[in-house]
N, C-alpha and C positions, 0 to 999 in steps of 0.2 A: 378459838371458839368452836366448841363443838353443836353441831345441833342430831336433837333426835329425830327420827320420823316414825312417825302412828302412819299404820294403814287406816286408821279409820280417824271421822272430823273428833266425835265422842269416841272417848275409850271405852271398852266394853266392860260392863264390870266381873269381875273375876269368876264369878259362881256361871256365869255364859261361858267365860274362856275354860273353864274346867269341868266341863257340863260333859262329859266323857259320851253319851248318843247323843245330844245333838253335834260334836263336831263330828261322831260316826256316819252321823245320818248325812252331814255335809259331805264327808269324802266320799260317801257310797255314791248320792248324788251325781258326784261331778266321774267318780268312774262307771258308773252307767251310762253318763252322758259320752263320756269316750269310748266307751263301747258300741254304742251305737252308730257313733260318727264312723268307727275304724270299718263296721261291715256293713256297713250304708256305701261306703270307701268300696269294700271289697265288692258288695254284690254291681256296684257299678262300674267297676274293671271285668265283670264276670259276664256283664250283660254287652257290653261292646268287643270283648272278645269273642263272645258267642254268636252277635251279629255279622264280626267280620268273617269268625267260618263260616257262619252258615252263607254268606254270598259267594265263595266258593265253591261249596259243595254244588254242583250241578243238581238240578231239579229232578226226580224222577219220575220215568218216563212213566204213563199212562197206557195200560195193557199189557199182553203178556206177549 
């Protein structure tokens, strides 16, 4: 016995699934979305390592 599986409860009807911009507009969607996640990622690896040097770096001194 085989069975099939739908991602979706309704099937979508065919002229959706072949609807060539809207599934472009879906993938652009979701790779924006991963874009943004990945240098949200980066500038937050960017801002703690910036914080750990800069606690390093001694303060400078005041006057000459």
């Amino acid at each position: 016995m085989t069975h099939t599986h739908n991602a979706t409860v309704q099937p979508l009807p065919s002229s959706i699934l072949h609807n060539s911009v809207e599934v472009r507009r879906q993938y652009t969607r979701a790779a924006a979305k991963q874009a943004v996640q990945f240098i949200s990622r980066k500038v937050s690896i960017f801002k703690r390592k910036a914080a750990a040097v800069a606690q390093d770096i001694p303060q400078a001194q005041g006057g000459h």
